[in-house]
C-alpha positions as CSV (number, residue, x, y, z in Angstrom):
1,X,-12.3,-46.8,-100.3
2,X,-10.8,-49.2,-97.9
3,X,-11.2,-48.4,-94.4
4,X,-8.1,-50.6,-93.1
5,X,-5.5,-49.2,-91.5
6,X,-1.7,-49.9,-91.6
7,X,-0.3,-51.9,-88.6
8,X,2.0,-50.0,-86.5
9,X,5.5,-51.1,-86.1
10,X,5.7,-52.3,-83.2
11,X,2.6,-54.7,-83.5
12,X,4.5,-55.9,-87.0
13,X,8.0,-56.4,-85.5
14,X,6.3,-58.8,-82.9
15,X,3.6,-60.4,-84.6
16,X,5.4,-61.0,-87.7
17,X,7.9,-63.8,-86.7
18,X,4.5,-65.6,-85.5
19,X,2.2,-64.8,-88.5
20,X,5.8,-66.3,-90.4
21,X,5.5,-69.8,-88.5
22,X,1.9,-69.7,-88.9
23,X,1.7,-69.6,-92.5
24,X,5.4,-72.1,-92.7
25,X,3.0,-74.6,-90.8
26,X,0.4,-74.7,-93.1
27,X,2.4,-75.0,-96.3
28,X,4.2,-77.8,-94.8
29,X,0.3,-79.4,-93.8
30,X,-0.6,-78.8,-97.7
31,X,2.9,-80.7,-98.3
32,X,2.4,-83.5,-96.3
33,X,-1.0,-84.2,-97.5
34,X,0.3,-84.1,-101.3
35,X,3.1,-86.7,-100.2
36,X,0.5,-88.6,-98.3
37,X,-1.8,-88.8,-101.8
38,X,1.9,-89.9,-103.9
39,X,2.0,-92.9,-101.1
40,X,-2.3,-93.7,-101.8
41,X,-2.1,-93.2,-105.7
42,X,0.9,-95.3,-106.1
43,X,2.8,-92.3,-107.7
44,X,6.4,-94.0,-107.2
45,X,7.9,-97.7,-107.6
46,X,9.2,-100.4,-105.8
47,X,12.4,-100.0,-106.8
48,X,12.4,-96.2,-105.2
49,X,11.2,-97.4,-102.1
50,X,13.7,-100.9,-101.7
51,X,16.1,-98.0,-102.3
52,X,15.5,-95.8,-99.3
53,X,14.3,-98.4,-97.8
54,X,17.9,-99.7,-97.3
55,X,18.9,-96.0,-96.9
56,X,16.9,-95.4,-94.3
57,X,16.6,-98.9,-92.3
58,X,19.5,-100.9,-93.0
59,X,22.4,-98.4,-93.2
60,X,21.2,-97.1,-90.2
61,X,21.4,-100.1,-88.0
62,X,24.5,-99.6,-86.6
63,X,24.6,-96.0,-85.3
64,X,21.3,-96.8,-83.5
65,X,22.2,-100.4,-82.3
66,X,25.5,-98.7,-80.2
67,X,23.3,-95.6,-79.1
68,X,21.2,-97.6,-77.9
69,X,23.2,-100.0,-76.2
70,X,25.3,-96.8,-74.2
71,X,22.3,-95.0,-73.1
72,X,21.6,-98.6,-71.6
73,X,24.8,-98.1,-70.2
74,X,24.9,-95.0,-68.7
75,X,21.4,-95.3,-67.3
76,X,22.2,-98.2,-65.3
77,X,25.3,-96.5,-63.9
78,X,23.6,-93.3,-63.0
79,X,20.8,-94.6,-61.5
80,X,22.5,-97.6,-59.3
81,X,24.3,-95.1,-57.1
82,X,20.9,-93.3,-56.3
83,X,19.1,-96.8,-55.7
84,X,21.7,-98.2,-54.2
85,X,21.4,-96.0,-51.0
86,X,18.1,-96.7,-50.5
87,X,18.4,-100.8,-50.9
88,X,16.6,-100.5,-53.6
89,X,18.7,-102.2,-56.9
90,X,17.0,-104.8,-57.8
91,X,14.3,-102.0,-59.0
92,X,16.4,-101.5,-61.6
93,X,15.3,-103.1,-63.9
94,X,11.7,-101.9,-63.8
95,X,13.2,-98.5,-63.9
96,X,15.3,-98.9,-66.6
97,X,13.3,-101.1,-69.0
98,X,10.3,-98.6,-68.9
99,X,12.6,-95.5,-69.9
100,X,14.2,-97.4,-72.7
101,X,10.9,-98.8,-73.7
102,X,8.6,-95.7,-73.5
103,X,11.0,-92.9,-74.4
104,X,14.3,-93.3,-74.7
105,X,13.9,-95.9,-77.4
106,X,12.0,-94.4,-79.7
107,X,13.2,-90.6,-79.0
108,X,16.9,-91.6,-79.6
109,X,16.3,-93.6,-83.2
110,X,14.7,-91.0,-84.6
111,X,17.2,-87.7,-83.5
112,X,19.4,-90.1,-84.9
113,X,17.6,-90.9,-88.1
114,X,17.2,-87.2,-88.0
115,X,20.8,-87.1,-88.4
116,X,21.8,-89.3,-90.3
117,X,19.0,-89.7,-93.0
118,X,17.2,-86.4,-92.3
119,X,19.7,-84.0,-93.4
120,X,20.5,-86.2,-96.4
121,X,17.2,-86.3,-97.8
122,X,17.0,-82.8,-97.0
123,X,20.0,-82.0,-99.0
124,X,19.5,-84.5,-101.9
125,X,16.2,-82.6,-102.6
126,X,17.3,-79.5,-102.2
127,X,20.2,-80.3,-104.7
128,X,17.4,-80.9,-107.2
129,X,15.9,-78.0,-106.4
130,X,19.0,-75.9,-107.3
131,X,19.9,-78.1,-109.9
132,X,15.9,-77.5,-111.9
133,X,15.5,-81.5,-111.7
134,X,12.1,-80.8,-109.6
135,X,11.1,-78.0,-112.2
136,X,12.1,-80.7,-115.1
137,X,9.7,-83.4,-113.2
138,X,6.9,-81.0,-113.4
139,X,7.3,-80.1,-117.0
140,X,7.2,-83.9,-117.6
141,X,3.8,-84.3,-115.6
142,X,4.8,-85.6,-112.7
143,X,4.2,-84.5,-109.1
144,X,7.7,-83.6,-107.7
145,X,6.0,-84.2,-104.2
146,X,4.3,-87.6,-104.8
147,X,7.0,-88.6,-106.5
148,X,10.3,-88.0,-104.5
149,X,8.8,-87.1,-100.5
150,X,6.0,-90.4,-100.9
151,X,8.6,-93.2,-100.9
152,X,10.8,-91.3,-98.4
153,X,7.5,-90.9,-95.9
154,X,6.7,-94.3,-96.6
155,X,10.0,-95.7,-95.8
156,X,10.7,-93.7,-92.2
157,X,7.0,-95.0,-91.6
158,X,7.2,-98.6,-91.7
159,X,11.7,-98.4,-91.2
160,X,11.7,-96.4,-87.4
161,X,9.6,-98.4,-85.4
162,X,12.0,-101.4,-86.3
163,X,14.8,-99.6,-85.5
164,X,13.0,-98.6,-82.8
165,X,12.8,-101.6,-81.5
166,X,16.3,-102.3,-82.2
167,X,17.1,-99.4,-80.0
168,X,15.0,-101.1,-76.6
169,X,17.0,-104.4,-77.5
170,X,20.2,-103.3,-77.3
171,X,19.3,-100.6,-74.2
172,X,17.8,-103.5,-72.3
173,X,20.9,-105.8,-73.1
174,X,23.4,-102.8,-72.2
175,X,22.0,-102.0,-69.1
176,X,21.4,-105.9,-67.7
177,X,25.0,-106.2,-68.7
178,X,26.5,-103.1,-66.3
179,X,24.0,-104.6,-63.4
180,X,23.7,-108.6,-63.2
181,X,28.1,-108.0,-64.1
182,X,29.4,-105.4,-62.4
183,X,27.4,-104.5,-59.9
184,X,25.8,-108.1,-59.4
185,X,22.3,-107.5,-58.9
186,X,20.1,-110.0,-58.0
187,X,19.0,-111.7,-61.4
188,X,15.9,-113.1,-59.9
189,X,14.1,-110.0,-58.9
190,X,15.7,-107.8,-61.5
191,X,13.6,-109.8,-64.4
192,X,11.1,-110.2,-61.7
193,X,10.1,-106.6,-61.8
194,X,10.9,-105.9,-64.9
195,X,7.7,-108.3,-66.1
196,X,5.8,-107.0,-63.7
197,X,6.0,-103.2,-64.6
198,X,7.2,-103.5,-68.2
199,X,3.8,-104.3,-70.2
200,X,2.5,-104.9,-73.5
201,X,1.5,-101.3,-73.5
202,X,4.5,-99.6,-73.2
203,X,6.1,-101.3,-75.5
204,X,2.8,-100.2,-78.4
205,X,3.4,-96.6,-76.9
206,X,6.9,-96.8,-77.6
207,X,6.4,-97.9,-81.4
208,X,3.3,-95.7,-81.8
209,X,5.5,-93.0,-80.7
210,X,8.5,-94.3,-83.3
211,X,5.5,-94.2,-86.3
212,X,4.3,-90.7,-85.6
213,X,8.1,-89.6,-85.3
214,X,9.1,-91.0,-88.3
215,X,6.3,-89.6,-90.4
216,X,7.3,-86.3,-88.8
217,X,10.8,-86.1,-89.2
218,X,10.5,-87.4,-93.2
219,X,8.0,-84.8,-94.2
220,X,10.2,-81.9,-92.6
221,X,13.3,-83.0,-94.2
222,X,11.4,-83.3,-97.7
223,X,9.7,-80.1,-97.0
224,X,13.1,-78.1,-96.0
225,X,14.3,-79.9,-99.3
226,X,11.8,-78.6,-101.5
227,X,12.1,-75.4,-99.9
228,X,15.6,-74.6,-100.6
229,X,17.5,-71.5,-100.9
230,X,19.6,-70.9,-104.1
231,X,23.4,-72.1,-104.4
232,X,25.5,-74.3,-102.3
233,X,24.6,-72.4,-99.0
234,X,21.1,-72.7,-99.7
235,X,21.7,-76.8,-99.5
236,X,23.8,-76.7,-96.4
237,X,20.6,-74.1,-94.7
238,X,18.3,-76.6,-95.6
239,X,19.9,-80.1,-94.3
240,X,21.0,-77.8,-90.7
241,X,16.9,-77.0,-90.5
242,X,16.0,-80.0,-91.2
243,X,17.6,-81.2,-88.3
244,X,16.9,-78.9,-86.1
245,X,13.3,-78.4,-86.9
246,X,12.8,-82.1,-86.6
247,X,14.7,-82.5,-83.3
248,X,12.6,-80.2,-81.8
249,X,9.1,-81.3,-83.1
250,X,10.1,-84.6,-82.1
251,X,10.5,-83.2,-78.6
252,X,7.6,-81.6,-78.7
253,X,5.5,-84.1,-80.5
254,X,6.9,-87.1,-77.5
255,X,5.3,-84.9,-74.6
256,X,1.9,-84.8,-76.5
257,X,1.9,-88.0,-76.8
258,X,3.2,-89.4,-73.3
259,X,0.7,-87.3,-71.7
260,X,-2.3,-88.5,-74.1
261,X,-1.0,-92.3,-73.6
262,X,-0.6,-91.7,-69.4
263,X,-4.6,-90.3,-69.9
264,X,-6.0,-93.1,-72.1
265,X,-4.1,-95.7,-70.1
266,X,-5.8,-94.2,-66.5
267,X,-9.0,-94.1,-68.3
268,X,-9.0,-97.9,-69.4
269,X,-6.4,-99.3,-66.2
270,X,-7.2,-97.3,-63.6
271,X,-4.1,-97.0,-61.3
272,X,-3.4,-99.3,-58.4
273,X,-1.3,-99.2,-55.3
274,X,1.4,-101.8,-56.4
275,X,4.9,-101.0,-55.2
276,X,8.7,-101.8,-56.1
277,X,9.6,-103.6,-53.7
């Protein structure tokens, strides 16, 4: 006879939620490494990928060229009051440039290819699911997951760090608008320290980040997809989660990496005493 014993209540009511994330995160590992095999074994074609390729890249240029630009914006106009005081505006641009570059960049194109692309993936594949398309792929003998989440993983892969970098364009060309013509900094030493503390390596951080993010934020929507609920609320469930689950691993997933790219780059640069002056 079995010797295990029932777990009490209490334990249950507390643990379960956990045990419940736990076991959501490894079905969604086992997902992403069958969508990673569609992308190796060539299980889609071309014409699948040009598709969300545009989907993803080119219809999304525009929302992300003006958030980008704004947060430009509004950085430069929050900060020049607080560096102002201190005679210190010309720094701006160093201050600025990095943020866009490092974080704000990539963090802001993908919540909004989140938004925008995330939930519709999310609910196009969950309309199959309710609809039996997925089931009718399978009877045909073909992998619903290499099929339909490979070209979609492969698309937000190589697609967000170009928007990505769309994003730093127009945040650096925002903000140098607000402060070499309306405040009227200093032209000089604004670019001046903006070469001098913007490097080669934040920008690679930046679209490393922008990679990772978009591999993220793909599989999640296709995995909330595939993972749908029955009827009509069932679809609208699963495009919500998908953004909010990928908002907040991409919040997550840009502290892991900052703090493993500030490590690394002490370990190869060590740090100096240089100063904005």
């Amino acid at each position: 006879m079995s010797s295990a014993r029932p777990v009490p209540a209490f334990v249950a009511r507390w643990t379960g939620p956990f045990t419940n994330a736990m076991i959501a995160f490894g079905d969604w590992w086992l997902f992403s490494l069958r969508a990673v095999k569609g992308i190796a074994q060539r299980a889609f074609g071309s014409r699948d990928f040009l598709r969300l390729s545009v989907e993803v890249g080119t219809n999304s240029v525009s929302v992300v060229a003006i958030t980008g630009m704004f947060i430009g914006m509004v950085l430069a106009v929050q900060a020049y009051g607080q560096f102002h005081t201190i005679g210190l505006e010309t720094s701006l641009g160093a201050v600025i440039h990095i943020s866009v570059v490092r974080e704000l960049g990539p963090v802001l194109a993908a919540v909004m290819l989140a938004g925008r692309v995330g939930s519709a993936m999310a609910a196009e594949l969950a309309t199959m699911r309710v609809t039996e398309q997925l089931d009718a792929l399978a009877c045909l003998g073909v992998d619903p997951v290499k099929y339909l989440a490979g070209p979609r993983l492969l698309a937000a892969l190589f697609l967000l760090p170009l928007l990505t970098v769309l994003a730093d364009v127009m945040g650096l060309l925002g903000s140098s608008l607000i402060c070499l013509h309306v405040y009227n900094i200093d032209s000089f030493h604004y670019w001046r320290h903006t070469r001098e503390f913007v490097k080669v390596w934040d920008v690679m951080v930046g679209l490393g980040k922008a990679f990772v993010f978009g591999g993220v934020l793909s599989l999640i929507a296709c995995h909330r997809g595939f993972n749908s609920r029955p009827g009509a609320e069932g679809v609208g469930r699963a495009a919500t989660e998908a953004f909010v689950v990928a908002f907040v691993a991409i919040l997550m997933i840009d502290f892991v990496l900052a703090m493993l790219a500030n490590t690394v780059y002490a370990l190869v640069w060590p740090p100096t005493n240089a100063k904005v002056v």
